[in-house]
C-alpha positions, -999 to +999 in steps of 0.1 A: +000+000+000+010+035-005-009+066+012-010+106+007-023+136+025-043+158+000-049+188+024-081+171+030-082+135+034-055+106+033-054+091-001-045+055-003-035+026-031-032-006-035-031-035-055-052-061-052-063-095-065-099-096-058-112-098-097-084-125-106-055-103-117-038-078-098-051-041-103-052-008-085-073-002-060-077+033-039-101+050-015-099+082+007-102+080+048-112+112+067-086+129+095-103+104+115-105+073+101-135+073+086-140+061+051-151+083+023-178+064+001-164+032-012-132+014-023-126+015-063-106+003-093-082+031-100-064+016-126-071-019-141-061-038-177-076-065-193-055-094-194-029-071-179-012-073-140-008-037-125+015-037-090+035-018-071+012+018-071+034+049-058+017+079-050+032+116-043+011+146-039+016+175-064+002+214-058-032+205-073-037+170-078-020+135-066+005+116-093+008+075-087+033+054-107+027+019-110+042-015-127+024-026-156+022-064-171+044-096-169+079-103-173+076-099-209+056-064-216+058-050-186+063-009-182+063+018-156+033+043-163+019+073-147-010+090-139-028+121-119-062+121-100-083+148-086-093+154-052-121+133-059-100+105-072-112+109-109-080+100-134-075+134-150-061+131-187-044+098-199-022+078-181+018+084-191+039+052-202+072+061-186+090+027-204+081+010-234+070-026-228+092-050-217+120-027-212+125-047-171+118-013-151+102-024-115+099-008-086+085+025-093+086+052-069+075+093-069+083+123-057+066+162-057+101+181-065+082+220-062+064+219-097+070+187-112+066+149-106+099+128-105+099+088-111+126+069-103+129+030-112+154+003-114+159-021-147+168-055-137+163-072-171+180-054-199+219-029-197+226-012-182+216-026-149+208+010-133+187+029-117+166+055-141+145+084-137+118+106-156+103+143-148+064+145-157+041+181-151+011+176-130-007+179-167+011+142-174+035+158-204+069+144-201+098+172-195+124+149-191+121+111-204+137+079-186+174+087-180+197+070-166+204+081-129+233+059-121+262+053-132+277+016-126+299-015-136+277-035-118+240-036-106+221-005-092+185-011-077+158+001-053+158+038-056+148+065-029+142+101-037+144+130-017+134+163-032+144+197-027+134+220-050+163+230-071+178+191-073+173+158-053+188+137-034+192+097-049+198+069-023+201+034-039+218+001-036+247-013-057+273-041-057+298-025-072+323-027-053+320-071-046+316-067-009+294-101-009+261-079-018+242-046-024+258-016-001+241+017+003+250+047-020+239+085-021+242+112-048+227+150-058+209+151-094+196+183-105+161+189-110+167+178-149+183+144-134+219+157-141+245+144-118+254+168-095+278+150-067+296+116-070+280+084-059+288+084-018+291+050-007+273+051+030+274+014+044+307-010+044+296-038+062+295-075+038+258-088+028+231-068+015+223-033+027+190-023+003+154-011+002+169+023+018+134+049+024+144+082+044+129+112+059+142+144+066+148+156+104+159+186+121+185+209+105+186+192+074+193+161+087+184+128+068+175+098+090+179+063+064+159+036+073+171-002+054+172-039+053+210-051+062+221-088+062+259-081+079+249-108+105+241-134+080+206-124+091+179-104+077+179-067+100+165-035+101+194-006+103+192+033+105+216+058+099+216+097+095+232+118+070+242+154+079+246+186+058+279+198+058+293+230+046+323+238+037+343+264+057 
């Protein structure tokens, strides 16, 4: 599941089974707690699996990415509601079919929607992004966000305004799985910093998801396997200037 606050009421989605094949599912839930009319189909294919729904919320409407099809034609697409939850123009294909992009997650950057995304089936094995307006045109299409020998996968954003910040995974460096990485992209998806590798432990450090704190601060919530066990970690990334 994935949830929003409109200014109004919490908006969440989901996808669900219920009809034989996976499709999206949302409804709207008062301050408190309190349903607002009934459950419904907020995106849904014939013949067609739709997982994965990501929703951010934009200046006048909400934006929700999702994963689209099977293994073999399956693409990340996008789409904006109302307040009401009405789909307002046509939904975005971010990825051609069966390009491999999974994953999908979204951001409100100040005045535009950014996707980010991982390809696990085609090279480069990387991590790619895509900027959409809250009318659904495309400013910039799927680019590339990282830059690896290896694998990069499950993408967090952090926006802020003028450029973001990219957390991801990548086993780059053969450290017996995934470690954790950070870098700055513009607001076009430029690189603007080198790839900061934050965790050095061996096994998997992934599935990073962050929130900012006081003074800038970034708290990093993740999965890490450094005790041949599956574990929850958390670290904090600080701002610092240079003197």
């Amino acid at each position: 599941p994935t949830m929003v606050f409109d200014g109004t009421h919490f908006v969440v989605a989901w996808q669900d089974e219920r009809d034989g094949l996976f499709s999206v599912w949302g409804q709207r839930v008062r301050v408190d707690g309190t349903l607002v009319g009934q459950e419904k189909t907020l995106v849904g294919d014939v013949g067609r699996p739709l997982e994965a729904p990501f929703l951010a919320k934009g200046d006048h409407n909400v934006g929700m990415v999702w994963l689209a099809g099977g293994t073999v034609d399956r693409q990340i697409q996008f789409w904006t509601f109302d307040q009401e939850m009405q789909p307002q123009g046509l939904r975005v294909d971010l990825t051609a079919p069966g390009e491999g992009g999974v994953y999908p997650m979204l951001v409100w950057n100040g005045d535009t929607y950014v996707a980010a995304w991982y390809d696990s089936a085609s090279a480069p094995f990387t991590i790619y992004g895509a900027v959409v307006d809250e009318k659904g045109t495309i400013l910039v299409p799927a680019t590339p966000l990282a830059v690896t020998p290896s694998r990069a996968r499950y993408p967090w954003l952090m926006p802020m305004g003028d450029r973001l910040l990219l957390l991801f995974s990548d086993d780059r460096d053969g450290n017996a799985g995934y470690e954790l990485y950070a870098k700055m992209v513009t607001a076009n998806l430029e690189a603007a910093s080198p790839d900061v590798r934050i965790t050095k432990a061996e096994g998997h450090s992934i599935y990073p998801m962050a929130s900012f704190g006081p003074d800038g601060d970034l708290g990093v919530l993740f999965r890490d396997d450094r005790l041949l066990d599956q574990h929850v970690y958390f670290t904090r990334l600080s701002c610092v200037l240079p003197e």
